[in-house]
C-alpha positions as CSV (number, residue, x, y, z in Angstrom):
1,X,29.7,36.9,-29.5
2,X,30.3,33.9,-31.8
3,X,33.4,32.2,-31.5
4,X,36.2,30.3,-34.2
5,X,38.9,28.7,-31.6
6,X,41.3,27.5,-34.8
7,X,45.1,26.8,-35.0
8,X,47.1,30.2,-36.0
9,X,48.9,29.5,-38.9
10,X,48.8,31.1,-42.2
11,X,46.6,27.8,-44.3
12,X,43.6,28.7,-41.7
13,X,43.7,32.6,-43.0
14,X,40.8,31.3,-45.1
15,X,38.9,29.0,-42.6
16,X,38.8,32.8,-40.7
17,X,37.6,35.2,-43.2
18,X,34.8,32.7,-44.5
19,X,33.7,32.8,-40.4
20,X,34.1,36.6,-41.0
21,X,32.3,36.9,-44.1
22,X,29.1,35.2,-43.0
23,X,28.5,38.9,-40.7
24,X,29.6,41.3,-43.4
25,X,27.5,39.8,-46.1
26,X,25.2,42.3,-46.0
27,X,27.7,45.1,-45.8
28,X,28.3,47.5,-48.7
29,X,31.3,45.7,-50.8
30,X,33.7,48.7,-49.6
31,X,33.2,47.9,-46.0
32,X,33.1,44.3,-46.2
33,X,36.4,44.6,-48.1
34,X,38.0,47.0,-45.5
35,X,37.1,44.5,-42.7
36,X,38.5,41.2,-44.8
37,X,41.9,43.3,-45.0
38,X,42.2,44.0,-41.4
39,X,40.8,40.5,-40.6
40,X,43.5,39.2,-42.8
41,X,46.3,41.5,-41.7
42,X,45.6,40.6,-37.9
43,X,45.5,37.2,-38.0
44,X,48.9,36.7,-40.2
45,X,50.7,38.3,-37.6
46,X,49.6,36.2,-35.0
47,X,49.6,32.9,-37.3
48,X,53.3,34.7,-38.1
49,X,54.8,36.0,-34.6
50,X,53.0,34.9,-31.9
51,X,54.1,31.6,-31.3
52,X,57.3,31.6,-33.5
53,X,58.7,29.0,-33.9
54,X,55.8,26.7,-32.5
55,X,52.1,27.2,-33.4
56,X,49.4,27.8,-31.5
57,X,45.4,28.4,-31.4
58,X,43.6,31.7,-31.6
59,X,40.1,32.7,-30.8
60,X,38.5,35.0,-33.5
61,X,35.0,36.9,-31.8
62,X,32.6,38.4,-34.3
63,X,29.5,40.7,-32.7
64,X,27.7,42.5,-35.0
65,X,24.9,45.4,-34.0
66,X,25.4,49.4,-35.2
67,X,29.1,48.0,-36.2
68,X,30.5,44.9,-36.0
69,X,33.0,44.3,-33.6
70,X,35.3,41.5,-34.1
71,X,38.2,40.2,-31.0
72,X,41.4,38.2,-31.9
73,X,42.6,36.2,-28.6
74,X,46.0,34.5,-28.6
75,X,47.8,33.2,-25.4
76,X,51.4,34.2,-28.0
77,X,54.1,36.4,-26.8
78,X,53.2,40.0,-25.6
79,X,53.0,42.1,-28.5
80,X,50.9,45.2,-28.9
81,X,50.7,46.5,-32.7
82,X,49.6,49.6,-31.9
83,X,52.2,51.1,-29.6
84,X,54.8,51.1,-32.4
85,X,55.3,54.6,-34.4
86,X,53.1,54.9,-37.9
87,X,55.4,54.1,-40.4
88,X,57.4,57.1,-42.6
89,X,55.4,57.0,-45.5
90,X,57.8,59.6,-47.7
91,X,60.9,57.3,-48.6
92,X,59.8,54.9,-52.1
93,X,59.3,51.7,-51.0
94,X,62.8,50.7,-51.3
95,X,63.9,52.9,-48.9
96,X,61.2,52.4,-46.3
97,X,62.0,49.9,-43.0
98,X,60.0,46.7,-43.6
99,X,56.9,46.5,-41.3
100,X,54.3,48.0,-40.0
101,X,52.4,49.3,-43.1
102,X,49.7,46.4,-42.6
103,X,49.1,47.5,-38.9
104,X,48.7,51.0,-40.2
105,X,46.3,50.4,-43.0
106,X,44.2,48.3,-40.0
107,X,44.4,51.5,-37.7
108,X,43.2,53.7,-40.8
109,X,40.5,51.4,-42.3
110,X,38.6,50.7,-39.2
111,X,36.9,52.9,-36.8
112,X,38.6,51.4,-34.2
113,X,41.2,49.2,-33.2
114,X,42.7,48.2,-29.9
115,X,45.1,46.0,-27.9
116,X,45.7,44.5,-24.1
117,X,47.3,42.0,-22.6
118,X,44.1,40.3,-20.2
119,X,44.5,37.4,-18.5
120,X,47.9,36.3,-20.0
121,X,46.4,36.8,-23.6
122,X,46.8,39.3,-26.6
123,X,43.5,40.9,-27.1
124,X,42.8,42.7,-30.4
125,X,40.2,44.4,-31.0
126,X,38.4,46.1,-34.1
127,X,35.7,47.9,-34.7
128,X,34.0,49.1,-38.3
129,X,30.4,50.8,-38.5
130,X,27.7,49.2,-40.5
């Protein structure tokens, strides 16, 4: 896998999806967009919430083959994303908690997505077919 170790706050959310975009470039715009929203979605909340108040470093892993499979590390508080109920989508937005609708867009654009705490770290992992 090829590796970005960069501090997680929300000024690197570039620095990561231009590491990103150099394996999607050849995806079809949809997916390459699809990934870049996840991608960015991800690693706000840990540039967000892992650390708060401090800061900290993340490790972003890209491997590409049949799909591209891309790994956020983060030694942050324990947090999985994914155990937390979907969202009601039926209230208007007004009336709807605030949260969770990026983590549930992630968990509906790719083909995969996946958390554990290993090692003392937040592992994140996504998954998208090329």
């Amino acid at each position: 896998m090829n590796e970005l170790y960069i501090e997680a706050n929300v000024e690197n959310i570039d620095a990561v999806l231009d590491f990103i975009s150099e394996y999607t470039k050849d995806c079809v715009p949809k997916v390459r967009n699809q990934i870049e929203i996840a991608v960015d979605e991800i690693f706000s909340n840990i540039a967000r919430y892992a650390y708060s108040p401090e800061v900290g470093f993340a490790m972003v892993r890209v491997a590409v083959g049949d799909d591209i499979t891309i790994e956020f590390e983060d030694s942050g508080m324990i947090y999985d994303p994914f155990s937390k109920e979907d969202p009601e989508l039926a209230p208007t937005a007004a009336e709807r908690k605030i949260g969770g609708l990026g983590v549930f867009l992630v968990k509906n654009i790719m083909d995969s997505a996946e958390y554990e705490h290993k090692d003392g770290k937040n592992v994140l992992t996504i998954k998208k077919s090329i």
